[in-house]
N, C-alpha and C positions, 0 to 999 in steps of 0.2 A: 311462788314466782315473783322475784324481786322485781316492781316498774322502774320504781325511781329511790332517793334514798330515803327513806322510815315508809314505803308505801309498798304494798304485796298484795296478790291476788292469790288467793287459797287457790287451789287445785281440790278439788272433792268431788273429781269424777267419780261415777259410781258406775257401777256393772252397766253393760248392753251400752257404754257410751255416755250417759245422763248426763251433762257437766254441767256445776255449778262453780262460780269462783266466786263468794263474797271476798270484799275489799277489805284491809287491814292498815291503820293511818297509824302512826308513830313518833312523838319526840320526847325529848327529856322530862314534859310533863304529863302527858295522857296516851295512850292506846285506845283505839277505836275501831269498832269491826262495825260494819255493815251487813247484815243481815244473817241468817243464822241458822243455815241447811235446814236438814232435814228432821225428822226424831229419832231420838237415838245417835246422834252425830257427835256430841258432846265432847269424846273423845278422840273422833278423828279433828274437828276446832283445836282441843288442846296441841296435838301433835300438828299441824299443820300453823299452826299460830310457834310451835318450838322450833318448829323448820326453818323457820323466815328471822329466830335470833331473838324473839319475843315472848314472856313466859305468859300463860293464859292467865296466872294471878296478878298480870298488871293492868289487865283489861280494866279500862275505865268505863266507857259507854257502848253500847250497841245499837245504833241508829238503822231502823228498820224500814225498809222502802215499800211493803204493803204486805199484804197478811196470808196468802197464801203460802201455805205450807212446807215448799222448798225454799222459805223465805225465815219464817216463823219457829220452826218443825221441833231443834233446841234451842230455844229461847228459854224458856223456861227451866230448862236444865241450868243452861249460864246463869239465869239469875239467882235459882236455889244453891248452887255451888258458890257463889261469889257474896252474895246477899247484901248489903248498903254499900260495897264496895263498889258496884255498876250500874248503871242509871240505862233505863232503857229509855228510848224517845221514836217517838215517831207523829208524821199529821196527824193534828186535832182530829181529821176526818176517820182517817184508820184505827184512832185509838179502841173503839168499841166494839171496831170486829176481831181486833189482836185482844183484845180483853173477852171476846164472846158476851159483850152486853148487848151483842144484839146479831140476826139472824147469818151467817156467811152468804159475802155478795153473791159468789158465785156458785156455790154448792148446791145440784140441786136437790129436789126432794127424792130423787130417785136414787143420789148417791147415798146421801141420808139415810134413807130406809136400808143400803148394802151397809152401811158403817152402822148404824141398829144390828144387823143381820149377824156382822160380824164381831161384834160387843156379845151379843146372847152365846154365840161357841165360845167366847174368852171365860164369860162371866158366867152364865148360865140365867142371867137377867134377862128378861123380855122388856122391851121398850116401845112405846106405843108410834105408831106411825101411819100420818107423818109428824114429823119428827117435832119437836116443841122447840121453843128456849132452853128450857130449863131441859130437855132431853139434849140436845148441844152440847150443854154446860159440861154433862156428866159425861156425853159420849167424848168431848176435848179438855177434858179437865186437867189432865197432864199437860196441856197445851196452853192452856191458859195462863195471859202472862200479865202481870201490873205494869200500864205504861206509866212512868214517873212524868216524861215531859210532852206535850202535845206543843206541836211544834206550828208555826203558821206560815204561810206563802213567805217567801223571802227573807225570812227569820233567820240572822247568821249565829253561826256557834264558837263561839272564840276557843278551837280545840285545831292545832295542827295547821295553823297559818290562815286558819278561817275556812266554816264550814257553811256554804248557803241551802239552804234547805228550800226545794223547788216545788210546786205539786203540780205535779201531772196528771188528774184525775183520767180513767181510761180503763185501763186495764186493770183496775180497780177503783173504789171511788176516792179513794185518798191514796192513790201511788205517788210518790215523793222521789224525786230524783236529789242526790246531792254534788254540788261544786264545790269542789277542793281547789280554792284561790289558789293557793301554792302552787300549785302543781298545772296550773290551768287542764283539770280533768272531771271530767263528771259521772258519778256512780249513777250508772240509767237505770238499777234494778231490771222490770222488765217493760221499760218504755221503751227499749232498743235491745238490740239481739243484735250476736257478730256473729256471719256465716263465712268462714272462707278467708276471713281479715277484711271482712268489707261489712260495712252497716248496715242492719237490718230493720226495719219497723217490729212494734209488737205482734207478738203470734197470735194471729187471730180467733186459732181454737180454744187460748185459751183470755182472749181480753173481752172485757164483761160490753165495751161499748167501743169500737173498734174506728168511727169517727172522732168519738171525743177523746180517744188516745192518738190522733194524727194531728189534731188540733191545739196538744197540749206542746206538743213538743214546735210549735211556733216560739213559743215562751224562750227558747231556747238559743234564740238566736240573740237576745241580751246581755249572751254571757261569753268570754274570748276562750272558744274549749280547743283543747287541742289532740286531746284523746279522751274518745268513751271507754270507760270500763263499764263492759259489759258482763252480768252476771254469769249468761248463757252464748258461751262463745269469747269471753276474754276482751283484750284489750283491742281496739279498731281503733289507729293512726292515719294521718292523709289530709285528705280537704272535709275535713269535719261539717264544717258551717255551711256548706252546699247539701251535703250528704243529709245531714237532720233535715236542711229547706225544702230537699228535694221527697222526703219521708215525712214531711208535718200535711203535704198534700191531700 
């Protein structure tokens, strides 16, 4: 879905409704995707990145807005298909949990133990639980991704007329929103949701600290947006700057 001109939101709805749309940045020197479905999506990235007039082997970076798994899910796939050709980056903060150097924020020990459960029917391995590091490791190994850049508060990217890298800590501990100067628009990951074409706060059920993600998006009124692109639910146009003040609440 074309927004504007070198800028598109994937469509990667999936069955029962699910939608995701990462963002796709464009000019004559870099291509840029924003986050990175699901596992196993790799292919529908490629067709959905050919749809929009852009081949997936010009993919330069993929900047990642926090590590949850309809976020993360091919990432690893795009970087073993592409390999020094694309640079992943994401907050310093998040770099460790997209790396699995350390425990997932949100996952608990109970899922843990089903994703153990359901490793022994794949593998015929028994995994002790709960679940370790190093049990993580093995259980998301496919998953695990090399961050190249750890980005910091305010750190701009000189890719596509300027990229500000924001962190919204919340709904995870390093979620990262990004401004797209050019276009006056900002990729909310999942600091905001569009229900309806109207803007949403983060989903509760699933943000780890559901105060310090209303508080982060205060941060947000330093910047002149003019539309969220929203992950989940698309793009939300209008009175932006009331809408976020009235959602940082």
């Amino acid at each position: 879905m074309k927004i504007a001109e070198g800028l598109s939101m994937l469509d990667m709805t999936m069955p029962l409704g699910y939608g995701m749309c990462p963002v796709l940045v464009h000019d004559d020197k870099d291509v840029i995707l924003f986050d990175a479905g699901l596992p196993g999506q790799l292919d529908v990235i490629r067709h959905a990145m050919k749809k929009e007039g852009v081949e997936f082997e010009q993919l330069s970076a993929v900047l990642i807005t926090h590590q949850d798994m309809d976020h993360i899910g091919s990432l690893s796939a795009i970087s073993k298909a592409l390999g020094d050709r694309v640079r992943v980056m994401a907050h310093r903060v998040e770099k460790p949990y997209i790396q699995f150097d350390c425990m997932p924020a949100k996952m608990s020990p109970q899922r843990l133990a089903e994703k153990a459960r359901e490793y022994k029917e794949q593998t015929g391995v028994e995994m002790a639980v709960p679940v370790t590091l190093a049990g993580v490791r093995t259980l998301f190994a496919d998953i695990m991704t090399k961050v190249d850049t750890a980005l910091e508060d305010g750190q701009e990217l000189p890719f596509c007329g300027g990229i500000v890298a924001i962190h919204t800590p919340g709904h995870t501990p390093g979620h990262c929103c990004y401004y797209l100067k050019r276009y006056k628009m900002l990729v909310a990951g999942d600091a905001m949701n569009g229900e309806n074409g109207r803007l949403a706060g983060p989903n509760p059920t699933y943000t780890k600290d559901m105060a310090q993600a209303r508080a982060s998006l205060a941060k947000l009124a330093a910047y002149d947006i003019e539309t969220v692109l929203c992950y989940h639910g698309g793009p939300v146009s209008g009175n932006i700057k009331d809408a976020i003040a009235s959602l940082s609440k």
